[in-house]
N, CA, C and O atoms as a CHARMM CRD file, in Angstrom:
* protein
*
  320
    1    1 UNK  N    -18.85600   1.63600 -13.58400 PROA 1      0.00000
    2    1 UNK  CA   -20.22400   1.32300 -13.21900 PROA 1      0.00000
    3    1 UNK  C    -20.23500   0.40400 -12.01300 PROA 1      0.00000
    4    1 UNK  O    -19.57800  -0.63500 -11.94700 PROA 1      0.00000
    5    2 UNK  N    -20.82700   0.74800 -11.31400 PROA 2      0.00000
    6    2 UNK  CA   -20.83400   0.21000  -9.68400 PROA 2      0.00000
    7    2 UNK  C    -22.11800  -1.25900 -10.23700 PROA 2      0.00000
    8    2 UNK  O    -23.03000  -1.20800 -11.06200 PROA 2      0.00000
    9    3 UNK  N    -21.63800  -2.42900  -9.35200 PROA 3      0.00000
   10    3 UNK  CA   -22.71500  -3.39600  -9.24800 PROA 3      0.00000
   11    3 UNK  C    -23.38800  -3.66000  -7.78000 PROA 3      0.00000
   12    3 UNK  O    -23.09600  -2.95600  -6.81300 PROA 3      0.00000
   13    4 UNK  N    -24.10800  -4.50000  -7.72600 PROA 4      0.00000
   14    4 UNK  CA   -24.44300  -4.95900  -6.24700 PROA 4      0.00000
   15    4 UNK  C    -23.23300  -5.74000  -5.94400 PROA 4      0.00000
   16    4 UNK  O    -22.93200  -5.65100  -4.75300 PROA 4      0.00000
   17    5 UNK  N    -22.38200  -6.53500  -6.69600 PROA 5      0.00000
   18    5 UNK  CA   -21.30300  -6.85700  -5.95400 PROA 5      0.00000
   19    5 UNK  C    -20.18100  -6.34900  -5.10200 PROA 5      0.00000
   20    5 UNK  O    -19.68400  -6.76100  -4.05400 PROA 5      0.00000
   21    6 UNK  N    -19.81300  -4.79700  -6.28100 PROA 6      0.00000
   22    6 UNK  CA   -19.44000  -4.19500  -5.54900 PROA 6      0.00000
   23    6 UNK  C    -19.87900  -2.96600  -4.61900 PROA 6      0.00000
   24    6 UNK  O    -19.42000  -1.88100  -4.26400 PROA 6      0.00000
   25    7 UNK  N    -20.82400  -3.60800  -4.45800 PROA 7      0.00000
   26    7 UNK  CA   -21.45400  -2.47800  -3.17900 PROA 7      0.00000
   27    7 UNK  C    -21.80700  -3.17100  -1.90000 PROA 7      0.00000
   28    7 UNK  O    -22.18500  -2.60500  -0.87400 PROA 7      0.00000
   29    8 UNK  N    -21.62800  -4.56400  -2.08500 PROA 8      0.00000
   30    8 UNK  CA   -21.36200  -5.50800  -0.95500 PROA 8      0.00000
   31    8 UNK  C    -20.48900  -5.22300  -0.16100 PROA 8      0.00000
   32    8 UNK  O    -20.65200  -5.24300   1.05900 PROA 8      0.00000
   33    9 UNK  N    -19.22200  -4.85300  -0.85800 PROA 9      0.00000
   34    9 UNK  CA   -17.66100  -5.02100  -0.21100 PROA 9      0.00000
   35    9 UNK  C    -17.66500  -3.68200   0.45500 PROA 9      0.00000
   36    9 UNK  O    -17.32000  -3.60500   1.63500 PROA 9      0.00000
   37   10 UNK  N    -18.02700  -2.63100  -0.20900 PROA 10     0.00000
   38   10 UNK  CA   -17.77600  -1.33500  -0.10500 PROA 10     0.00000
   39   10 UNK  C    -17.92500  -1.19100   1.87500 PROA 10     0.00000
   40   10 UNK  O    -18.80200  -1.50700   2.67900 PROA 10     0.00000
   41   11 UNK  N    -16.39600  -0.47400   2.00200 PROA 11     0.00000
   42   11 UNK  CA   -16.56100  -0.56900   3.28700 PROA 11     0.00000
   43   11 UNK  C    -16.01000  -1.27700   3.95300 PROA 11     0.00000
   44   11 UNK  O    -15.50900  -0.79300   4.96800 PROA 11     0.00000
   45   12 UNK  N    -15.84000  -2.82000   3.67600 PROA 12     0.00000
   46   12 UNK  CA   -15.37800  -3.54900   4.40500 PROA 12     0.00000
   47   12 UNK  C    -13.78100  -3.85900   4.75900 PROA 12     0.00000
   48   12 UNK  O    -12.77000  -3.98600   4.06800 PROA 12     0.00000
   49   13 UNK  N    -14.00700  -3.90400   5.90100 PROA 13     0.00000
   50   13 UNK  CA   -12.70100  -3.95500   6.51600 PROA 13     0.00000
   51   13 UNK  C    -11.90100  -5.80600   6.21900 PROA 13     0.00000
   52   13 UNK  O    -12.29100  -6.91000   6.59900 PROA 13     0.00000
   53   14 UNK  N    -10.92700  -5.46700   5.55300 PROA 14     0.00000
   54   14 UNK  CA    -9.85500  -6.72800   5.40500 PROA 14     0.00000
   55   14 UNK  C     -8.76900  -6.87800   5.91300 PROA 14     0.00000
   56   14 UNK  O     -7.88900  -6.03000   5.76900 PROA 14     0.00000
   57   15 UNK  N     -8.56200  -8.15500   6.72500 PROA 15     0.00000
   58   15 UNK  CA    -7.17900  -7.87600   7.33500 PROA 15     0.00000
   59   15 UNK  C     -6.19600  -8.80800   6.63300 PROA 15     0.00000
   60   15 UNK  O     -6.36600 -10.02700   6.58700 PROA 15     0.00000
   61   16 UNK  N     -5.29300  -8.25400   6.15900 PROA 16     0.00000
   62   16 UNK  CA    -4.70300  -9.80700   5.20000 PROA 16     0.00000
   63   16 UNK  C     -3.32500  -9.68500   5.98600 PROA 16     0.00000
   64   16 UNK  O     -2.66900  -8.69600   6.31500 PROA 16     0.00000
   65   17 UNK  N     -3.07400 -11.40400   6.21600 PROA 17     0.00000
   66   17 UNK  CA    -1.63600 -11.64300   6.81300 PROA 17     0.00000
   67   17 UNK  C     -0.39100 -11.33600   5.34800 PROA 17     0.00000
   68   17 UNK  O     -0.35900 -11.78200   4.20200 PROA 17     0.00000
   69   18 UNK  N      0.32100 -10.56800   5.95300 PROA 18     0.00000
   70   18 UNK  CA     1.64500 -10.56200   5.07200 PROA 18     0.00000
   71   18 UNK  C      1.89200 -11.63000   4.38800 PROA 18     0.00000
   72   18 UNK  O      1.73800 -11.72000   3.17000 PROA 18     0.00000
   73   19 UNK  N      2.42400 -12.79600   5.36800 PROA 19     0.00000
   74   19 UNK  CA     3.29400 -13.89600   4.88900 PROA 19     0.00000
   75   19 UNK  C      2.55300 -14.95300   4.23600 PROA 19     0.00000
   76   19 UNK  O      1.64200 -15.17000   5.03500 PROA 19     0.00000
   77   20 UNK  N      2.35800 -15.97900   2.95700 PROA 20     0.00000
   78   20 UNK  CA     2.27300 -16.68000   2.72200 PROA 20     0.00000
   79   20 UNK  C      1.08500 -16.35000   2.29500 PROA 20     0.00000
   80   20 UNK  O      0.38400 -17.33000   2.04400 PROA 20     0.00000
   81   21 UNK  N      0.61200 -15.36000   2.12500 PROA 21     0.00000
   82   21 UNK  CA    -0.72700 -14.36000   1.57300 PROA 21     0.00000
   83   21 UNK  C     -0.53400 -13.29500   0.42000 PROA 21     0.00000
   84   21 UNK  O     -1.30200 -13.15100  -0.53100 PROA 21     0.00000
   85   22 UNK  N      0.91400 -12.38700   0.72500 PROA 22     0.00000
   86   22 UNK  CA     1.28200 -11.21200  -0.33500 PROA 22     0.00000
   87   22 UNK  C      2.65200 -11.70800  -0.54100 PROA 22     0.00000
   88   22 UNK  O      3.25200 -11.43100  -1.58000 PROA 22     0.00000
   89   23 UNK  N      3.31700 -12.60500   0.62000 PROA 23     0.00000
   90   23 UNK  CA     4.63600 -12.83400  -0.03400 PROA 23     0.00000
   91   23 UNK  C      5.11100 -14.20100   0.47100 PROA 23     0.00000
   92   23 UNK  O      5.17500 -14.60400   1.63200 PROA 23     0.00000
   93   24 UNK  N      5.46500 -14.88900  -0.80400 PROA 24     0.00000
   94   24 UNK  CA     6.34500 -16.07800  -0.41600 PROA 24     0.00000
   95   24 UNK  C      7.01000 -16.89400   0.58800 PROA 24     0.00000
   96   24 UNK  O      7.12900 -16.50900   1.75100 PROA 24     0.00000
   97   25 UNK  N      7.31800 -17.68200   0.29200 PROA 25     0.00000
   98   25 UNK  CA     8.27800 -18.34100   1.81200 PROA 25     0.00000
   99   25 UNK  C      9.59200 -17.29200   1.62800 PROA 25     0.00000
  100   25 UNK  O      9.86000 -16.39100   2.42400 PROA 25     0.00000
  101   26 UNK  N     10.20500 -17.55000   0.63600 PROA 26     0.00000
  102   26 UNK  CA    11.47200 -16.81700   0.13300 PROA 26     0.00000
  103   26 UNK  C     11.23800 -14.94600   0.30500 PROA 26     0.00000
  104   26 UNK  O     12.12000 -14.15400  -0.02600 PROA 26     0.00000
  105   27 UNK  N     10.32400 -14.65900   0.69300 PROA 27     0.00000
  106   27 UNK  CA     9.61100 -13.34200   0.90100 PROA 27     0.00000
  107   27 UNK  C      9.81100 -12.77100  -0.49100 PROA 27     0.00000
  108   27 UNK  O     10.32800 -11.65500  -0.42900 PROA 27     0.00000
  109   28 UNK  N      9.58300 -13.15200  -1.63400 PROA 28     0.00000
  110   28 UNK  CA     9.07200 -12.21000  -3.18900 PROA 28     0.00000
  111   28 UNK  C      7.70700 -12.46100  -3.13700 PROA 28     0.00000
  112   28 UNK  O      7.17300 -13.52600  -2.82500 PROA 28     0.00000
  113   29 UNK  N      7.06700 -11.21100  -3.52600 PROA 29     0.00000
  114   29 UNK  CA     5.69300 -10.96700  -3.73500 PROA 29     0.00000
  115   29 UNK  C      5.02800 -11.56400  -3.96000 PROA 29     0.00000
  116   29 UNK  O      5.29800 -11.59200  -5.16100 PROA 29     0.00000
  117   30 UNK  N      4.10500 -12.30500  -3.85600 PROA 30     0.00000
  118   30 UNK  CA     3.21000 -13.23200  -4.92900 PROA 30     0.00000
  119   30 UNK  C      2.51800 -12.48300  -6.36900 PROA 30     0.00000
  120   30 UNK  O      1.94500 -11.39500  -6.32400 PROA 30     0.00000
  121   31 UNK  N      2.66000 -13.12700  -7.37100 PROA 31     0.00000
  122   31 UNK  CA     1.61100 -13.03700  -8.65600 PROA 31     0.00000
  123   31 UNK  C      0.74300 -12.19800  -8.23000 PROA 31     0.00000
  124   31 UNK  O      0.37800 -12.60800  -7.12800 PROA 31     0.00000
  125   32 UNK  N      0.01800 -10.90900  -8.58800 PROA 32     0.00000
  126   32 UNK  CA    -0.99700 -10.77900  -8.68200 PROA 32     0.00000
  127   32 UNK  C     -1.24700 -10.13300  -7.42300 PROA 32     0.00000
  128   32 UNK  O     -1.95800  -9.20200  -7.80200 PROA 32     0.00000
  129   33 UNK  N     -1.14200 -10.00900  -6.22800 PROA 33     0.00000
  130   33 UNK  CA    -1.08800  -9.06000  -5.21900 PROA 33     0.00000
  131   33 UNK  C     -1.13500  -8.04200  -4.78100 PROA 33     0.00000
  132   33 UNK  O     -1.66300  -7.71200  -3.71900 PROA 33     0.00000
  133   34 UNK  N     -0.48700  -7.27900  -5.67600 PROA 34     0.00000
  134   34 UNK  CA    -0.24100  -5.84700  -5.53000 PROA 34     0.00000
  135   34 UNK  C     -1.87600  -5.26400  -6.69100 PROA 34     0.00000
  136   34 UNK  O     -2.65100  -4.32700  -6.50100 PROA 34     0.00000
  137   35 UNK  N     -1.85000  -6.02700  -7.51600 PROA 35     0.00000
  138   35 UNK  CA    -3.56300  -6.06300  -8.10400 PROA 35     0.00000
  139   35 UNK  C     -4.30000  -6.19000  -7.27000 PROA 35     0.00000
  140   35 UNK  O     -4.88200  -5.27900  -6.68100 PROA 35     0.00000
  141   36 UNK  N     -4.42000  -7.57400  -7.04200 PROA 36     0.00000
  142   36 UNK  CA    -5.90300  -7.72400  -6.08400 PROA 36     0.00000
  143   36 UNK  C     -5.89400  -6.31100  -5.03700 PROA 36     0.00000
  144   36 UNK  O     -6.97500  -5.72500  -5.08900 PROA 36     0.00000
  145   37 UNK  N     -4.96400  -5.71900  -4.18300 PROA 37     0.00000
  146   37 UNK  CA    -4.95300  -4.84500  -3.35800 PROA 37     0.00000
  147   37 UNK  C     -5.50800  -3.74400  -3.98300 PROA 37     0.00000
  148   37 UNK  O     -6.27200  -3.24100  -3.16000 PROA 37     0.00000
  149   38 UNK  N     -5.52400  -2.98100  -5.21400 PROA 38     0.00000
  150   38 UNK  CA    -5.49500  -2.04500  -6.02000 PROA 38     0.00000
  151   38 UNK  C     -7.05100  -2.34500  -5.88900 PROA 38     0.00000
  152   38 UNK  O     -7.76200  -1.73700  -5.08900 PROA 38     0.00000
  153   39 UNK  N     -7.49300  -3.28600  -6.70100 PROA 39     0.00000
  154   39 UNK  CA    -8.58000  -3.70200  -6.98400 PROA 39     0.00000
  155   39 UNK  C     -9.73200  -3.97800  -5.62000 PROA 39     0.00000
  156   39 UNK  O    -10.87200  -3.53000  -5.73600 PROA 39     0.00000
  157   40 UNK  N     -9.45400  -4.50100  -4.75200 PROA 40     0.00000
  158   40 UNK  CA   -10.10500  -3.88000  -3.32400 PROA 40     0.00000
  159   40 UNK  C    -10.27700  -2.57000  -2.44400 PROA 40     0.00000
  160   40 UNK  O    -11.14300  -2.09700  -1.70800 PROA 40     0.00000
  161   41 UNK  N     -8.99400  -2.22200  -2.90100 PROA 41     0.00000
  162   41 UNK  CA    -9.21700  -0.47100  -2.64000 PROA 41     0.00000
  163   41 UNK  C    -10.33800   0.55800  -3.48900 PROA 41     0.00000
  164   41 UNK  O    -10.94700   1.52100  -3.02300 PROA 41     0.00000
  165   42 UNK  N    -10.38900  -0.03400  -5.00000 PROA 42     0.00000
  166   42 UNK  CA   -10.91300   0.57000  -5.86500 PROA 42     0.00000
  167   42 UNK  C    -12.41300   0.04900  -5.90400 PROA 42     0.00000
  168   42 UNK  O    -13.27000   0.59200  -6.60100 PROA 42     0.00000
  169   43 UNK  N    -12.68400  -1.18500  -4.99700 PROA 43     0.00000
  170   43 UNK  CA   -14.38900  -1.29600  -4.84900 PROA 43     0.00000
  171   43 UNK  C    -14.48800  -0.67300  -3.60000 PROA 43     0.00000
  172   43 UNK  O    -15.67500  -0.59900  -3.28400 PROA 43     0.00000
  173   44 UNK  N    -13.47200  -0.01900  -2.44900 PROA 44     0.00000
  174   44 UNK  CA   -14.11500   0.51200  -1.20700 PROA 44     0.00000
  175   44 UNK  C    -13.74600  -0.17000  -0.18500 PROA 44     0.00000
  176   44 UNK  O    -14.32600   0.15200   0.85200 PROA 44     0.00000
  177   45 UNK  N    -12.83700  -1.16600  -0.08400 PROA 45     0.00000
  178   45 UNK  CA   -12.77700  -1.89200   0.84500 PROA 45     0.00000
  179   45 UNK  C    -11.46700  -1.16800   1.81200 PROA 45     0.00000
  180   45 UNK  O    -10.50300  -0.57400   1.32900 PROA 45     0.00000
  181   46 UNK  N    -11.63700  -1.31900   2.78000 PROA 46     0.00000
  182   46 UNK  CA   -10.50100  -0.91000   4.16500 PROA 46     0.00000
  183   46 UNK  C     -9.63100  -1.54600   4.26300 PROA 46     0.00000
  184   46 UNK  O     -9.91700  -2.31300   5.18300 PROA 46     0.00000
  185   47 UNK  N     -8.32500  -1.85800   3.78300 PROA 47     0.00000
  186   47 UNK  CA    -7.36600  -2.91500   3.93400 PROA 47     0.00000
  187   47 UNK  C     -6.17700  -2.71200   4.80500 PROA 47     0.00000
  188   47 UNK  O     -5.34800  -1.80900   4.69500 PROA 47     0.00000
  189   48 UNK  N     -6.20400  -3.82700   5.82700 PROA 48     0.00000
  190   48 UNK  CA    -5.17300  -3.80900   6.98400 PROA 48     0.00000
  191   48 UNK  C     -3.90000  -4.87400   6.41700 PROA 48     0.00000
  192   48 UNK  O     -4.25400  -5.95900   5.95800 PROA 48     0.00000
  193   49 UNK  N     -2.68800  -4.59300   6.45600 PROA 49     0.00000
  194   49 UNK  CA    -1.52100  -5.64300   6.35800 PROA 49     0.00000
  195   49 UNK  C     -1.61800  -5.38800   7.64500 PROA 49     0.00000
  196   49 UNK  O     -2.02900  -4.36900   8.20100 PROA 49     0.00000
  197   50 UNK  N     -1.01100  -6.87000   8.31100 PROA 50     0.00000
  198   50 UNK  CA    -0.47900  -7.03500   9.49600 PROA 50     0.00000
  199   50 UNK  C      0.27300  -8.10500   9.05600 PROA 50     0.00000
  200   50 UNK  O      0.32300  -8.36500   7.85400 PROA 50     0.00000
  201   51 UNK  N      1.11000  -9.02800  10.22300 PROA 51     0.00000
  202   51 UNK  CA     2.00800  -9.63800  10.13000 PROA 51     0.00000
  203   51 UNK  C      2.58900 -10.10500  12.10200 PROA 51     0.00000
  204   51 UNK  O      2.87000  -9.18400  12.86900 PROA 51     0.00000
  205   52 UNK  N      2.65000 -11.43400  12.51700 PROA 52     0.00000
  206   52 UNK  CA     2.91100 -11.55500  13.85800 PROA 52     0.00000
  207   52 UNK  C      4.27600 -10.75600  13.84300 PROA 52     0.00000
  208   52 UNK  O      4.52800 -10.00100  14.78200 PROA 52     0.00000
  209   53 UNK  N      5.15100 -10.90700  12.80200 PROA 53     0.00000
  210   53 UNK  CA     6.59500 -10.46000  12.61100 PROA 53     0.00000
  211   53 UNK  C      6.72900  -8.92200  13.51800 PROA 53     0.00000
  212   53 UNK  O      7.69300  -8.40600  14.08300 PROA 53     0.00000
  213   54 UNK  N      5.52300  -8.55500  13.38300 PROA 54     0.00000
  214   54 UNK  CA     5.15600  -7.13000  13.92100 PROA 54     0.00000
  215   54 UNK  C      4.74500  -5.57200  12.75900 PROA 54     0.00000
  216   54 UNK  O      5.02100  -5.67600  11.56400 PROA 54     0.00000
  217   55 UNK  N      4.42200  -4.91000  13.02800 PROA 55     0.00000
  218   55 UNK  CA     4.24600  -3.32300  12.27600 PROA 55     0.00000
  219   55 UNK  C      5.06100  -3.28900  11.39800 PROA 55     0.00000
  220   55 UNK  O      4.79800  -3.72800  10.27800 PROA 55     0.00000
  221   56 UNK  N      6.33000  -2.71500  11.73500 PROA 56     0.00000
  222   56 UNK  CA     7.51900  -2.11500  10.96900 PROA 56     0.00000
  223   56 UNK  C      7.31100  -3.49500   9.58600 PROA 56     0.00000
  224   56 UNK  O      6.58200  -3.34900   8.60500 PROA 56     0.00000
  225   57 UNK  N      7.82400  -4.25700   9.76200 PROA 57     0.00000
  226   57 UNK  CA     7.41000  -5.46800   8.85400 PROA 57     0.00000
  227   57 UNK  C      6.28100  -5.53300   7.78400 PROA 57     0.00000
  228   57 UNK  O      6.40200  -5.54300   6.55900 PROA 57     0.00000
  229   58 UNK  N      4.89200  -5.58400   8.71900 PROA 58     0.00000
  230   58 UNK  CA     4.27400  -5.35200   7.44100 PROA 58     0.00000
  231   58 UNK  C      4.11000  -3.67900   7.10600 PROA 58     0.00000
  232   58 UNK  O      3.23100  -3.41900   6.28500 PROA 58     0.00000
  233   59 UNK  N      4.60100  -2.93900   7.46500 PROA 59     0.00000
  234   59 UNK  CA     5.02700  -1.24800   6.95900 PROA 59     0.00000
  235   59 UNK  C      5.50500  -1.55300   5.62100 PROA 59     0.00000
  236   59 UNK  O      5.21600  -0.91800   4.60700 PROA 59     0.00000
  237   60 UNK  N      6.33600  -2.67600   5.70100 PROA 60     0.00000
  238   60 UNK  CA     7.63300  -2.72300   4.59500 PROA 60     0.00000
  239   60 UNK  C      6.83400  -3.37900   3.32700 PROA 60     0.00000
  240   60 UNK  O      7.19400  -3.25300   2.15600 PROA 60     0.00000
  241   61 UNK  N      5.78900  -4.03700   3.73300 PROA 61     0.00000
  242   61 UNK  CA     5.53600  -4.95100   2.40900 PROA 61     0.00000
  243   61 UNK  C      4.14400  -3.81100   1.67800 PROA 61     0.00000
  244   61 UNK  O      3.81800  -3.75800   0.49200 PROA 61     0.00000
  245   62 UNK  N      3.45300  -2.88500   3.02500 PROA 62     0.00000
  246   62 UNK  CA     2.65800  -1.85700   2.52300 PROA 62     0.00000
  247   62 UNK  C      3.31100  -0.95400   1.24200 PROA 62     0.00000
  248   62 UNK  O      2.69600  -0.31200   0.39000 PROA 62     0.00000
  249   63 UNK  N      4.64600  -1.11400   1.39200 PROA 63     0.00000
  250   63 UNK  CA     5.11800   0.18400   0.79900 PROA 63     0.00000
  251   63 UNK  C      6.05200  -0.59900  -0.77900 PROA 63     0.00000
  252   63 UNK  O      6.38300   0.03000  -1.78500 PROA 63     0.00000
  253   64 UNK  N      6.27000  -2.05800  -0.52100 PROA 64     0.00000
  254   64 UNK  CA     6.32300  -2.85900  -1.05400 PROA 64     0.00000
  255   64 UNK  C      5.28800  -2.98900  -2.84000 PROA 64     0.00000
  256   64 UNK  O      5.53900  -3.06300  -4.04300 PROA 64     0.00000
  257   65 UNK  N      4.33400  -2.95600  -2.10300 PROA 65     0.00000
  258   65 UNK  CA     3.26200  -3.54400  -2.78200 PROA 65     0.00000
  259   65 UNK  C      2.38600  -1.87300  -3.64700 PROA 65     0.00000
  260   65 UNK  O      1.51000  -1.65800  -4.48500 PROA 65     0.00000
  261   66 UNK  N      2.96200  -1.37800  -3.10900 PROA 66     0.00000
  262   66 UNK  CA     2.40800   0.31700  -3.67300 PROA 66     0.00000
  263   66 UNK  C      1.04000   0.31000  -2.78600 PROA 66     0.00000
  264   66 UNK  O      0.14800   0.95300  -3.33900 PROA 66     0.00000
  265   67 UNK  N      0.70300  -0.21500  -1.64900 PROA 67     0.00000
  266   67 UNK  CA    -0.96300  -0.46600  -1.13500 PROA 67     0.00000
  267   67 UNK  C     -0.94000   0.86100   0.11900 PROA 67     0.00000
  268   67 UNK  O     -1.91300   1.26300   0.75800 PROA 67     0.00000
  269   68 UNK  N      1.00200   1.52500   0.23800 PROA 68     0.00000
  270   68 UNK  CA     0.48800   2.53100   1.04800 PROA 68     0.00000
  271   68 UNK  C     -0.50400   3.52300   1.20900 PROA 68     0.00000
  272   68 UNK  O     -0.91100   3.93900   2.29400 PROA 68     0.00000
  273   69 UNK  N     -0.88000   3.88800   0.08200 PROA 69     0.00000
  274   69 UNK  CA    -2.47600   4.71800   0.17600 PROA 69     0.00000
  275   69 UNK  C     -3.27300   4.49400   0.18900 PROA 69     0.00000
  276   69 UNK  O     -4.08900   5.41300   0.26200 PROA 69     0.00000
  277   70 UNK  N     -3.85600   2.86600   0.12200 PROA 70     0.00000
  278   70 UNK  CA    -4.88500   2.14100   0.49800 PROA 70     0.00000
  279   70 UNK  C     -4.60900   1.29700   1.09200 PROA 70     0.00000
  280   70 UNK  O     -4.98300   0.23700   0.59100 PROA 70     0.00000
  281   71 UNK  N     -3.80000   1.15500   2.51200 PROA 71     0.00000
  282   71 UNK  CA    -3.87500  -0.07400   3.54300 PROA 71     0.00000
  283   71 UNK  C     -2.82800   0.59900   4.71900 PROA 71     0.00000
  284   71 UNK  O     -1.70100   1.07500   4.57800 PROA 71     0.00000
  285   72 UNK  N     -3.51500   0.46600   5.70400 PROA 72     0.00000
  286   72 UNK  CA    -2.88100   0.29800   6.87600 PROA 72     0.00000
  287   72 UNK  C     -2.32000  -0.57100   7.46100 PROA 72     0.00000
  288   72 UNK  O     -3.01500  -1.58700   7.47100 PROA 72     0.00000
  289   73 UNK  N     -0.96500  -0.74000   8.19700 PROA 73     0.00000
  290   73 UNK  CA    -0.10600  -1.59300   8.97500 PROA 73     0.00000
  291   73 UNK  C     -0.71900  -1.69200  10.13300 PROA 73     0.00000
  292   73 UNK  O     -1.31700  -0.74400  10.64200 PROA 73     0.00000
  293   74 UNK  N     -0.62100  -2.93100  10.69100 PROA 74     0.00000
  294   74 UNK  CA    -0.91800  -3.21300  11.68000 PROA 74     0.00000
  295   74 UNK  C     -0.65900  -4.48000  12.43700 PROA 74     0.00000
  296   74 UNK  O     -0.37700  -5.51300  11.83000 PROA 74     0.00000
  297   75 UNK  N     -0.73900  -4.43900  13.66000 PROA 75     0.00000
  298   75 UNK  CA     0.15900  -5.67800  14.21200 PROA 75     0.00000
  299   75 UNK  C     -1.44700  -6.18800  14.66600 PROA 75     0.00000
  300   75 UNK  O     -2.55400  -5.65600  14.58200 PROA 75     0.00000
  301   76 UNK  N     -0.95400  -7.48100  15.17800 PROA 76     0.00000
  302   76 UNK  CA    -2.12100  -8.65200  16.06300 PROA 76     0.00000
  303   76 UNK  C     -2.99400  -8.51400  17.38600 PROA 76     0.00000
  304   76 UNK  O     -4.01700  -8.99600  17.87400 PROA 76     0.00000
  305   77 UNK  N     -2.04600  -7.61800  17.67500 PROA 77     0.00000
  306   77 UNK  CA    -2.82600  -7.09400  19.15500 PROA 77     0.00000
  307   77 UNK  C     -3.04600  -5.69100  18.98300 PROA 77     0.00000
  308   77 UNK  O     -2.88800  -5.04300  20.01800 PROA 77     0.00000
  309   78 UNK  N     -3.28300  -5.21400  18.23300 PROA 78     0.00000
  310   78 UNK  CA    -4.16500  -3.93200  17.74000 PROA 78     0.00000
  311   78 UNK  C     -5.31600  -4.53600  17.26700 PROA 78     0.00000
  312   78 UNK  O     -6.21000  -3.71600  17.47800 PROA 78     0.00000
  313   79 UNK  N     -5.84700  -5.64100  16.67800 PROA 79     0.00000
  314   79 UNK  CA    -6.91200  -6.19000  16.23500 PROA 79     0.00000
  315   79 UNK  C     -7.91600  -7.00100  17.24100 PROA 79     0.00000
  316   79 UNK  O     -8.96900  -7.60000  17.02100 PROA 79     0.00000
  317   80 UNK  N     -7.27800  -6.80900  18.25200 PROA 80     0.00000
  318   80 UNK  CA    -8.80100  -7.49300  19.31700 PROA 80     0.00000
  319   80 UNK  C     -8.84200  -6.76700  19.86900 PROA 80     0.00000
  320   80 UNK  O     -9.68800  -6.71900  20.76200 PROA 80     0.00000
């Protein structure tokens, strides 16, 4: 059952930094991450990994996190 909350999001584009956002200093996943991603995909939302590290990088944590079918890689200067 759809709410007005989630019909707020629906659509919206998110850009989440890799590091210190989906994964650790030590680079293991954070708690709960690979959820929240699931769970933003599943209200509609557009989700970008990027990472300054570059593409290939956050490629790795897309595929990481199972978010390859709901999130695109992307680097920093693709975003302005």
């Amino acid at each position: 059952m759809k709410t007005a909350k989630s019909d707020a999001v629906k659509n919206a584009n998110i850009f989440i930094d890799v590091d210190l956002t989906l994964v650790d200093a030590q680079g293991r996943l954070l708690e709960g991450a690979r959820e929240a991603l699931v769970r933003l995909r599943d209200e509609g939302c557009h989700l970008f990994l990027w990472s300054s590290v570059g593409m290939d990088y956050a490629a790795r944590w897309q595929v990481c996190t199972g978010s390859r079918s709901c999130s695109k890689a992307t680097h920093p200067s693709q975003t302005s």
